[in-house]
Biopython code that builds the backbone (N, CA, C, O; Angstrom):
import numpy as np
from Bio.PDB.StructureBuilder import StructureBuilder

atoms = [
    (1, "UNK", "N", (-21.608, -42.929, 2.599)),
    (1, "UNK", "CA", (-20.755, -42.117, 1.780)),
    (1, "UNK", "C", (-21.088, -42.259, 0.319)),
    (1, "UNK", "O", (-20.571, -41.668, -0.629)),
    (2, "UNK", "N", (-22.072, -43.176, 0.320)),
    (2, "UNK", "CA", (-21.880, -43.154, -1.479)),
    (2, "UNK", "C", (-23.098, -42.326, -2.058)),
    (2, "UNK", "O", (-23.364, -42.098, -3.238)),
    (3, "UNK", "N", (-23.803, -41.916, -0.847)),
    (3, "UNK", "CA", (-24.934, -40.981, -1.602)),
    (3, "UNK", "C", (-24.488, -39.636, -1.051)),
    (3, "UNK", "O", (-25.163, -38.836, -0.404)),
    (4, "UNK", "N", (-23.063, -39.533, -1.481)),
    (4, "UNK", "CA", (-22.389, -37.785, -1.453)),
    (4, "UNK", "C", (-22.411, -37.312, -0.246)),
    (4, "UNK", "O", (-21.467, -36.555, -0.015)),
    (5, "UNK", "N", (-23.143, -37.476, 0.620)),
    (5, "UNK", "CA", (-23.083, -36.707, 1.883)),
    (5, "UNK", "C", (-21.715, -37.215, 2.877)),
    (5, "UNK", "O", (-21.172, -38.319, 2.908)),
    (6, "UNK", "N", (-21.350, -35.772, 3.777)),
    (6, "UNK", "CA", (-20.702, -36.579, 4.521)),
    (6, "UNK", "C", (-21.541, -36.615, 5.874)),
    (6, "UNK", "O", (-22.498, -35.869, 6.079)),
    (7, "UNK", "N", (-21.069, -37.575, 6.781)),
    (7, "UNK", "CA", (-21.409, -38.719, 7.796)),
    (7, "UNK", "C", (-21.288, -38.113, 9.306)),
    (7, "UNK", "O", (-20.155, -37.961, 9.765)),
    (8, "UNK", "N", (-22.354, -37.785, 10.038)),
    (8, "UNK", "CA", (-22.049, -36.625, 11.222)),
    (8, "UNK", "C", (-21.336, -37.844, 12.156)),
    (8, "UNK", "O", (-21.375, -39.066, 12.011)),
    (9, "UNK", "N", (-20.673, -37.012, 13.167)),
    (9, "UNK", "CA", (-20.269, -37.741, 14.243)),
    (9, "UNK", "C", (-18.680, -38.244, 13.988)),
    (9, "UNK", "O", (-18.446, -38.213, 12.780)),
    (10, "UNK", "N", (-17.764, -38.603, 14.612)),
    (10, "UNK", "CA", (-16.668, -38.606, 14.600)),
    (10, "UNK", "C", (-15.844, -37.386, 13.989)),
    (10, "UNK", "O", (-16.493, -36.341, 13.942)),
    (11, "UNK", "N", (-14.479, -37.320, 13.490)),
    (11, "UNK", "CA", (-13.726, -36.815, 12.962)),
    (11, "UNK", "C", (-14.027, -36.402, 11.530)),
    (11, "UNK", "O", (-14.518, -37.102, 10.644)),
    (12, "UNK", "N", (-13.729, -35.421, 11.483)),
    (12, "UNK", "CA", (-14.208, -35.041, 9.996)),
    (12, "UNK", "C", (-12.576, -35.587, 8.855)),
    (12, "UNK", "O", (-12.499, -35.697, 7.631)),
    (13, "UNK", "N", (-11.686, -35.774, 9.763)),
    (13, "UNK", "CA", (-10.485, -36.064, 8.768)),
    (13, "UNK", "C", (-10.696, -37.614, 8.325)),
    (13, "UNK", "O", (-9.893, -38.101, 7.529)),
    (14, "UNK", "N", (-11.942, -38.516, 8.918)),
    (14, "UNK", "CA", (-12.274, -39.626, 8.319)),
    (14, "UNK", "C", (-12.988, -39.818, 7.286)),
    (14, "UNK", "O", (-13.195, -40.830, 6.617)),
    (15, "UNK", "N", (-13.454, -38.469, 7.181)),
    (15, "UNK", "CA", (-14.157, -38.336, 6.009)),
    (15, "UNK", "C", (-13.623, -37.117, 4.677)),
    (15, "UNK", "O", (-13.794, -37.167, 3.459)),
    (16, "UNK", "N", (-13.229, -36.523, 5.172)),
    (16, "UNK", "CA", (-12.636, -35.317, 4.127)),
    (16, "UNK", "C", (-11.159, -35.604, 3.759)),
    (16, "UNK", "O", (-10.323, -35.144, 4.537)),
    (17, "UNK", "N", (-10.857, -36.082, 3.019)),
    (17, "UNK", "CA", (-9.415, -36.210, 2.790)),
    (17, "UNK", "C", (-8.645, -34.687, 2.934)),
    (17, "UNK", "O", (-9.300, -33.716, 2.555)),
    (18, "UNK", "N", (-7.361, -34.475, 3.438)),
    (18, "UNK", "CA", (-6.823, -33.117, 3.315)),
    (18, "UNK", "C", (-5.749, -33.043, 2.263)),
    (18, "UNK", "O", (-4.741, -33.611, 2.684)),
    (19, "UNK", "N", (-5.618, -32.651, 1.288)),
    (19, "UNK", "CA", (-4.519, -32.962, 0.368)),
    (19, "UNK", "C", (-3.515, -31.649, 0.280)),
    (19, "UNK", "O", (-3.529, -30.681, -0.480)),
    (20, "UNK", "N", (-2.522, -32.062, 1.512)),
    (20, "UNK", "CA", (-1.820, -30.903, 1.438)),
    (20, "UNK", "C", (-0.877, -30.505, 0.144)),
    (20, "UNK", "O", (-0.316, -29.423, 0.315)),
    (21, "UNK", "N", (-0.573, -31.163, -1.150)),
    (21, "UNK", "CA", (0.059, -31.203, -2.318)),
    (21, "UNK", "C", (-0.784, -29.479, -3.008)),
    (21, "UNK", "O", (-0.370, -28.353, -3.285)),
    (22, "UNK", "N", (-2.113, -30.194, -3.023)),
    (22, "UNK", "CA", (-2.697, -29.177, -3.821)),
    (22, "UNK", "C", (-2.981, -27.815, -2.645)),
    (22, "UNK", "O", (-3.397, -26.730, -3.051)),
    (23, "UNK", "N", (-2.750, -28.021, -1.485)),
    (23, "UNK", "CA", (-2.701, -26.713, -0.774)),
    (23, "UNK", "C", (-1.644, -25.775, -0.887)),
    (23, "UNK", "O", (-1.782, -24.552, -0.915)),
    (24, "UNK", "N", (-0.427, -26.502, -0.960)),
    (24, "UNK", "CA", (0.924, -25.884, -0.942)),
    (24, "UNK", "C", (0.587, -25.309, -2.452)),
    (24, "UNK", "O", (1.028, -24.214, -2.800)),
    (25, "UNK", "N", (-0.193, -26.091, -3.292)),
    (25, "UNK", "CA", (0.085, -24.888, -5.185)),
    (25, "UNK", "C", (-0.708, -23.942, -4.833)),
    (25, "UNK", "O", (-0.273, -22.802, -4.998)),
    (26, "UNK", "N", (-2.095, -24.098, -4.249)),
    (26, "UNK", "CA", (-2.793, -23.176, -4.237)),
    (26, "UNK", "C", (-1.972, -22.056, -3.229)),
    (26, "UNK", "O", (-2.158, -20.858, -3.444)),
    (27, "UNK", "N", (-1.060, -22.485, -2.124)),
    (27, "UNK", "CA", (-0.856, -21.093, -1.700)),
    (27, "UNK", "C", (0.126, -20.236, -2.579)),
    (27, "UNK", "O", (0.065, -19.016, -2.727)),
    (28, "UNK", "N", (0.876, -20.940, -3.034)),
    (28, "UNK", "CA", (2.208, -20.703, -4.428)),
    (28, "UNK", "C", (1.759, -19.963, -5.460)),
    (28, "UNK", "O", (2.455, -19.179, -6.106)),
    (29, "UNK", "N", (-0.147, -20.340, -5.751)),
    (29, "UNK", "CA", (-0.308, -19.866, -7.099)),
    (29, "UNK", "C", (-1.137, -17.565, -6.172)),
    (29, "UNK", "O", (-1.044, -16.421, -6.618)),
    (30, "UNK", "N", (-1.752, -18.136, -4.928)),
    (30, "UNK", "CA", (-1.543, -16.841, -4.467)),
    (30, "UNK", "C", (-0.077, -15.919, -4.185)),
    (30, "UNK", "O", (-0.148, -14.691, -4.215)),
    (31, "UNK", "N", (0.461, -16.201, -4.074)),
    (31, "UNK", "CA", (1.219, -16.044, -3.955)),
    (31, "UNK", "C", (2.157, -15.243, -5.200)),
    (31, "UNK", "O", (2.814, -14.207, -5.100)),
    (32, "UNK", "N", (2.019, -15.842, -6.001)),
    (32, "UNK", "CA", (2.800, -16.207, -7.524)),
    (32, "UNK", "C", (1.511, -14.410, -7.948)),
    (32, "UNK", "O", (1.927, -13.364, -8.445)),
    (33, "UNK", "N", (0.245, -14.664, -7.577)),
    (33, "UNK", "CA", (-0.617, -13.789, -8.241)),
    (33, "UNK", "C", (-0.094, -12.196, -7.602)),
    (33, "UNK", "O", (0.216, -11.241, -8.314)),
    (34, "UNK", "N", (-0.094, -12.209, -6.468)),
    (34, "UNK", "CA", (0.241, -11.242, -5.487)),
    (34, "UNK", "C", (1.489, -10.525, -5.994)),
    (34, "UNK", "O", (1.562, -9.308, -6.166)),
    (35, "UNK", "N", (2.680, -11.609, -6.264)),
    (35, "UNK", "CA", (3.606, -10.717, -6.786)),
    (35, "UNK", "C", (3.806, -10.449, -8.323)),
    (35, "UNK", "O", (4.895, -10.152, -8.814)),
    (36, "UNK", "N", (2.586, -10.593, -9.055)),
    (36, "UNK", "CA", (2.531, -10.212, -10.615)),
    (36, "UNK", "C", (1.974, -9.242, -10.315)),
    (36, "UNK", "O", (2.356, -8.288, -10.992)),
    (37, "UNK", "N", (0.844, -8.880, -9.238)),
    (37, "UNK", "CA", (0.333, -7.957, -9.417)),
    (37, "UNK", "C", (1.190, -6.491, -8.958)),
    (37, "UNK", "O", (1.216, -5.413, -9.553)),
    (38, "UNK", "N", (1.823, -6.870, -7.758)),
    (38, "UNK", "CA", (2.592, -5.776, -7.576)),
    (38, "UNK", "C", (3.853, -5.274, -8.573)),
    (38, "UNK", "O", (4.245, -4.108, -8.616)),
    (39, "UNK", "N", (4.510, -6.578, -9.504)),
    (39, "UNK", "CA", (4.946, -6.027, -10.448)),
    (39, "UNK", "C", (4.509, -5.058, -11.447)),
    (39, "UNK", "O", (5.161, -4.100, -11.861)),
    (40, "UNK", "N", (3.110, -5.482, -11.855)),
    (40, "UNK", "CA", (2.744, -4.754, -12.958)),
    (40, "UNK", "C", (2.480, -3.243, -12.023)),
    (40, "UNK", "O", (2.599, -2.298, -12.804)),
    (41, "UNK", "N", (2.219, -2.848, -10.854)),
    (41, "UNK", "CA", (1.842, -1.753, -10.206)),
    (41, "UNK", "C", (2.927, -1.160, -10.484)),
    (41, "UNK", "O", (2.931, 0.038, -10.765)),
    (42, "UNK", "N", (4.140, -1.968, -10.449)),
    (42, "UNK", "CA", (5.293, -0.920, -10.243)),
    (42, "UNK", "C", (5.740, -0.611, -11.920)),
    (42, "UNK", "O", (6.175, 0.468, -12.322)),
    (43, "UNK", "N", (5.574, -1.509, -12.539)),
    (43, "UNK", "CA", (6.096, -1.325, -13.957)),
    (43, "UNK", "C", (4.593, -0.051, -14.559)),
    (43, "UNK", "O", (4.630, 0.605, -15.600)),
    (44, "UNK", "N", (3.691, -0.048, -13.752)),
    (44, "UNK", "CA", (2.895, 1.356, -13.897)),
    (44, "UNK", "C", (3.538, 2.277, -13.727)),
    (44, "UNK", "O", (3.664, 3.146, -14.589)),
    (45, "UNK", "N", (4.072, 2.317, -12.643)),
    (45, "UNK", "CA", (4.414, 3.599, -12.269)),
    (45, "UNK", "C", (6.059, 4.131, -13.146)),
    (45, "UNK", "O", (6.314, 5.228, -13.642)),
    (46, "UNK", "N", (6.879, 2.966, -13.077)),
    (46, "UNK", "CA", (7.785, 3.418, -14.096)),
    (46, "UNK", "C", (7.280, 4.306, -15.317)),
    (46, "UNK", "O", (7.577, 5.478, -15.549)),
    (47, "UNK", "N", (6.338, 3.357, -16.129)),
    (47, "UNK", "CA", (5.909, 4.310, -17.309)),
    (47, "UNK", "C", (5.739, 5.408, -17.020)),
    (47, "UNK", "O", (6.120, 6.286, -17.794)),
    (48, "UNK", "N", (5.026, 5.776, -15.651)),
    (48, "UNK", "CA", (4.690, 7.277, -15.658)),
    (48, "UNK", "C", (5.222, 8.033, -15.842)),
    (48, "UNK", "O", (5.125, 8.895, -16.717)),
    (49, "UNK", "N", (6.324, 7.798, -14.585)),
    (49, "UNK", "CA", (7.389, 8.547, -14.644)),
    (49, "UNK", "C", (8.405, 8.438, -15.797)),
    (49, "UNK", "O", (9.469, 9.029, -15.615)),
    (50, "UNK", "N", (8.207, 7.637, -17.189)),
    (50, "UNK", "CA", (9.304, 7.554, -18.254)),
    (50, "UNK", "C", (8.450, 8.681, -19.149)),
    (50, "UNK", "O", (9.031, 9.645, -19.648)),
    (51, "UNK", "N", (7.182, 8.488, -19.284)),
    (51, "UNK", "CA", (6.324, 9.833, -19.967)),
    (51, "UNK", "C", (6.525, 11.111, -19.229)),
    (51, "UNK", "O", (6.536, 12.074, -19.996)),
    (52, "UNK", "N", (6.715, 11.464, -17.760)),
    (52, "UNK", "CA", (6.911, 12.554, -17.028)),
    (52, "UNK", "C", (7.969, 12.867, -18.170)),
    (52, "UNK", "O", (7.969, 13.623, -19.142)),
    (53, "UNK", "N", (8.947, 11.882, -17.585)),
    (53, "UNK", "CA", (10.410, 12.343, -18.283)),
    (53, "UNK", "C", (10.749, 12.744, -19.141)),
    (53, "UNK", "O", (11.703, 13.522, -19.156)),
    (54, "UNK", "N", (9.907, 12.260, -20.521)),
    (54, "UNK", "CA", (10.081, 12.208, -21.648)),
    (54, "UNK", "C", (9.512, 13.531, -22.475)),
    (54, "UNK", "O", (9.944, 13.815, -23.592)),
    (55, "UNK", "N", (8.510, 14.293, -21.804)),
    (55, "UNK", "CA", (7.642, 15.330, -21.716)),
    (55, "UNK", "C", (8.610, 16.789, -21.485)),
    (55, "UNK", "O", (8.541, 17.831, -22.137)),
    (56, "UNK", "N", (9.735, 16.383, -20.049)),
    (56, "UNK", "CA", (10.504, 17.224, -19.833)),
    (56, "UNK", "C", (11.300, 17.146, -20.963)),
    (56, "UNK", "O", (11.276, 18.203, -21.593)),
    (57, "UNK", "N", (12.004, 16.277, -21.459)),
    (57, "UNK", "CA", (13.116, 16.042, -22.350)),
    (57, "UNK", "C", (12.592, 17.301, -23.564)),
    (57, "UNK", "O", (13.050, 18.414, -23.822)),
    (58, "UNK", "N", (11.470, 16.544, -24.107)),
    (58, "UNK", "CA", (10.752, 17.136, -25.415)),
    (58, "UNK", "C", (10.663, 18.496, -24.972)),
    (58, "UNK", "O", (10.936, 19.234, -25.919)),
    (59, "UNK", "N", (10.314, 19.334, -23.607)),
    (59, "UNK", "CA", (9.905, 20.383, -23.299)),
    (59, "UNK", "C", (11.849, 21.123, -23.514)),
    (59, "UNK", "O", (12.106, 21.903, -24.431)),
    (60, "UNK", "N", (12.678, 20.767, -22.730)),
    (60, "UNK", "CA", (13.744, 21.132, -22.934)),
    (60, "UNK", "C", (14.138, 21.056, -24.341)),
    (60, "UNK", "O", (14.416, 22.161, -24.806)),
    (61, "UNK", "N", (14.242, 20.096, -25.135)),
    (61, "UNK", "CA", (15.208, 20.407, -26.871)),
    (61, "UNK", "C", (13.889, 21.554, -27.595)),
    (61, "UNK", "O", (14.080, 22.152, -28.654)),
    (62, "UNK", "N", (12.895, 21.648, -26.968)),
    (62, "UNK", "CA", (12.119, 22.763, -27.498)),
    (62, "UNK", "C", (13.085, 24.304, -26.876)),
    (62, "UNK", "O", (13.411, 25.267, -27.569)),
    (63, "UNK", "N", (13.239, 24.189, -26.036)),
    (63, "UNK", "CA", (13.598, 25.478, -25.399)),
    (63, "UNK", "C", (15.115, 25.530, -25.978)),
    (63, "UNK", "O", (15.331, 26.509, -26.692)),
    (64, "UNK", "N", (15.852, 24.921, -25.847)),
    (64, "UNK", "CA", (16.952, 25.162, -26.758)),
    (64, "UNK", "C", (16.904, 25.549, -28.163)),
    (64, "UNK", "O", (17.432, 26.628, -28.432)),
    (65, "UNK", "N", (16.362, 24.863, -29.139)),
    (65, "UNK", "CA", (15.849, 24.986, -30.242)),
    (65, "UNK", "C", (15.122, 26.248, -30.381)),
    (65, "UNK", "O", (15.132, 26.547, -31.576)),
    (66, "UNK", "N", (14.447, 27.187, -29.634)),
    (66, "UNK", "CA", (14.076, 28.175, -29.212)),
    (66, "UNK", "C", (14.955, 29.122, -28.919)),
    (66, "UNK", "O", (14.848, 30.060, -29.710)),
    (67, "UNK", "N", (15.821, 29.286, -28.078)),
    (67, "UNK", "CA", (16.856, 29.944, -27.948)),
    (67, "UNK", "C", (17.629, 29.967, -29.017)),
    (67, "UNK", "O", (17.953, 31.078, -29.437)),
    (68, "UNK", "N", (18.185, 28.591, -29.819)),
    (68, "UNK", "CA", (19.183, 29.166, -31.324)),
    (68, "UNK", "C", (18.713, 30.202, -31.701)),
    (68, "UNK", "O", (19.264, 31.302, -31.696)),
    (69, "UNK", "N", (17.249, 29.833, -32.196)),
    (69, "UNK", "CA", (16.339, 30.600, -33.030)),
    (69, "UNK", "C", (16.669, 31.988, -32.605)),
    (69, "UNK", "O", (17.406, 32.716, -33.270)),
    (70, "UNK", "N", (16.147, 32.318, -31.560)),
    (70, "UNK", "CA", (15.652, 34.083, -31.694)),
    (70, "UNK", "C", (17.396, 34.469, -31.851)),
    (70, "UNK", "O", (17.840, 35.494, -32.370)),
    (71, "UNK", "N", (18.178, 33.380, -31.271)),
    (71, "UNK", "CA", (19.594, 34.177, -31.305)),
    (71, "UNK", "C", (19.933, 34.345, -32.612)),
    (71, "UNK", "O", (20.655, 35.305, -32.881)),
    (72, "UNK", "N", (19.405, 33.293, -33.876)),
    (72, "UNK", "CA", (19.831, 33.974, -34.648)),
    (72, "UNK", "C", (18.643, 34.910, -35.127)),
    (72, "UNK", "O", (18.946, 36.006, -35.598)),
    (73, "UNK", "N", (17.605, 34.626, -35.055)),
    (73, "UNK", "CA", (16.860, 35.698, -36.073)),
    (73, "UNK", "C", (17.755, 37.255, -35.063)),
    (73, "UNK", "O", (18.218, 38.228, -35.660)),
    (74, "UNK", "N", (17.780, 37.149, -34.054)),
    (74, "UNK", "CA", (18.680, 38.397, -33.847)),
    (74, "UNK", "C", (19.802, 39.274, -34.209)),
    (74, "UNK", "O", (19.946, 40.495, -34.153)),
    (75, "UNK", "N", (20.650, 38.192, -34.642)),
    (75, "UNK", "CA", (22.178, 38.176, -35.467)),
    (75, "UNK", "C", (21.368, 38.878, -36.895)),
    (75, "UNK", "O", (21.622, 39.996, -37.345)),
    (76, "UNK", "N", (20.518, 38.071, -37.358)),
    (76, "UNK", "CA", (20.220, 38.949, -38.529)),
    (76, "UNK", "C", (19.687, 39.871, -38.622)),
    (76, "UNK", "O", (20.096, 40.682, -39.452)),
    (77, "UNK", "N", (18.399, 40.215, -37.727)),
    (77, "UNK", "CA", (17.986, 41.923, -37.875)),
    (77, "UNK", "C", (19.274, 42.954, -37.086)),
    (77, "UNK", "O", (19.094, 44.171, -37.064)),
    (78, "UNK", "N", (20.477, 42.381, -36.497)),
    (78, "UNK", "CA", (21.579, 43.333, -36.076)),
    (78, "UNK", "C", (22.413, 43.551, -37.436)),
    (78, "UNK", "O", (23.037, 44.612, -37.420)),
    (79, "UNK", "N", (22.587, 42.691, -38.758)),
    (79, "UNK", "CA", (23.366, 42.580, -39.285)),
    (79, "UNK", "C", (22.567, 43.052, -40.542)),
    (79, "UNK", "O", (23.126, 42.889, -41.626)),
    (80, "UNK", "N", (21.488, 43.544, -40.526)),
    (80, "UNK", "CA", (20.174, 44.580, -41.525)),
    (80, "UNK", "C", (21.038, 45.565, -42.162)),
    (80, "UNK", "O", (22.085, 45.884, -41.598)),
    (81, "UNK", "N", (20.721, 46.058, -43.232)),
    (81, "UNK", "CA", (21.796, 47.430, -43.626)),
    (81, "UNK", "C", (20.002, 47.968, -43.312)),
    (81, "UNK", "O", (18.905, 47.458, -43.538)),
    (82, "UNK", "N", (20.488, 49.269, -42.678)),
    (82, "UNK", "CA", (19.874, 50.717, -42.081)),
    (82, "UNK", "C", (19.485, 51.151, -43.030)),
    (82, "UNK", "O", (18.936, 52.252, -43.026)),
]
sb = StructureBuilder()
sb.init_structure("model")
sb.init_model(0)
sb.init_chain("A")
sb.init_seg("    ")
for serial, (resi, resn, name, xyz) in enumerate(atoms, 1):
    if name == "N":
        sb.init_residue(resn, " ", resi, " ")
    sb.init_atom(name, np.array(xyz, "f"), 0.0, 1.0, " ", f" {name:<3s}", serial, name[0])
structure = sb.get_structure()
């Protein structure tokens, strides 16, 4: 064992230590990765849909703002002296 190799024949758990401490982080830290990632997927898709939204919003106070308008430029060419 001291020239790095391990040693054929018997059990390999006599030679490989198993350190279940650092198995349990490593599955925690998959784990931990898996659900950041699906957060950020979903906090994608929120944005989208907050720009969809926000697009409609802007598209609607246009169309209102549109409608005052011609209503009044209308009021005034009705209210024209002839």
């Amino acid at each position: 064992m001291s020239d790095g190799k391990a040693q054929t024949g018997g059990s390999r758990f006599l030679y490989e230590s198993f350190d279940a401490a650092s198995a349990r982080i490593e599955a925690n830290e998959r784990i931990a990765k898996l659900q950041f990632d699906t957060m950020y997927q979903r906090l994608g898709r929120i944005e989208t849909l907050i720009e969809r939204l926000e697009k409609r919003l802007w598209l609607m106070v246009y169309g209102v703002v549109g409608v005052i308008l011609s209503q009044g430029i209308a009021s005034l060419i009705d209210t024209a002296p002839k």
